[in-house]
C-alpha positions as CSV (number, residue, x, y, z in Angstrom):
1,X,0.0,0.0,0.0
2,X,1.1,3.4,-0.6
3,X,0.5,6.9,1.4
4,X,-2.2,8.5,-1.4
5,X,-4.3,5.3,-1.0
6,X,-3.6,5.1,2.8
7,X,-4.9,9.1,2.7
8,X,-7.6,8.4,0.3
9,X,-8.9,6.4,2.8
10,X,-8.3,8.5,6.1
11,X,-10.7,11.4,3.9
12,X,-13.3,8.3,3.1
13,X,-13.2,8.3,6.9
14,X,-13.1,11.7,7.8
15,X,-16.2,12.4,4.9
16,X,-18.1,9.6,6.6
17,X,-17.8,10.8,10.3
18,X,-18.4,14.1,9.3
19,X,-21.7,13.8,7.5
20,X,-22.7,10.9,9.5
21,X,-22.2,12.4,13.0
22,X,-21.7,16.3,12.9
23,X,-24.5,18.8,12.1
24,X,-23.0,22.1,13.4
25,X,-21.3,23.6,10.1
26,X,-19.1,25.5,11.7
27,X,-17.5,22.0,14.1
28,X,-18.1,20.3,10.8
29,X,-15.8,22.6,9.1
30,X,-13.1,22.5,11.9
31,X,-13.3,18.7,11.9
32,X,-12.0,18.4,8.3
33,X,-9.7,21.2,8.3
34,X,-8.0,19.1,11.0
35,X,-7.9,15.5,9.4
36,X,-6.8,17.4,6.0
37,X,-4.3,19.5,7.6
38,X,-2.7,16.6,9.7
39,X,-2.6,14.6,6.3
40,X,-0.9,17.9,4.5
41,X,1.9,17.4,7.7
42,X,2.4,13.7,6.6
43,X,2.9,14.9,3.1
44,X,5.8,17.7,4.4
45,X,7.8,15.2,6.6
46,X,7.3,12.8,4.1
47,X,8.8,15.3,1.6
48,X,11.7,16.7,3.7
49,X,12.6,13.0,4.9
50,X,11.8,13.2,8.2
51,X,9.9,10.3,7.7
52,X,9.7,7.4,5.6
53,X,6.7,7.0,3.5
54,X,5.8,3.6,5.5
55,X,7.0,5.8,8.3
56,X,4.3,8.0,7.6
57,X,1.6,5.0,6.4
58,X,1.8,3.7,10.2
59,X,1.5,7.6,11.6
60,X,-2.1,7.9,9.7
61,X,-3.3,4.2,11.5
62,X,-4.1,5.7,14.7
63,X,-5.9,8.5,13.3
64,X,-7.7,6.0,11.4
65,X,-8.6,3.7,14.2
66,X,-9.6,6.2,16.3
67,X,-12.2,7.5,13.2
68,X,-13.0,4.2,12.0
69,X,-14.9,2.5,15.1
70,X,-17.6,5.2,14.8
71,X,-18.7,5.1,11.0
């Protein structure tokens, strides 16, 4: 597996949760800015080699486990 399909499916996630379970546009809005934003840093330390890109495919599990339970 690479990183764009491992992020691909962190935003499926993050897409779910947040039409699934947030109503409030404004926390809606804050929610995605986050997951997208924490992906974006994967990208940049991924980019200036400060990690691995399997390095940065086990970073996004957590963030994906903690997502995942609820959709």
């Amino acid at each position: 597996m690479n990183l764009a399909v491992k992020q691909n499916e962190l935003i499926q996630i993050m897409n779910c949760v947040a039409s699934k379970y947030i109503e409030w546009s404004f926390a809606k809005d804050r929610f995605i800015s986050h997951v997208i934003n924490y992906s974006s840093q994967i990208n940049t330390n991924v980019i200036s080699e400060n990690l691995t890109e399997r390095e940065a495919i086990e970073a996004l599990d957590p963030e994906m486990t903690s997502l995942a339970p609820t959709v």
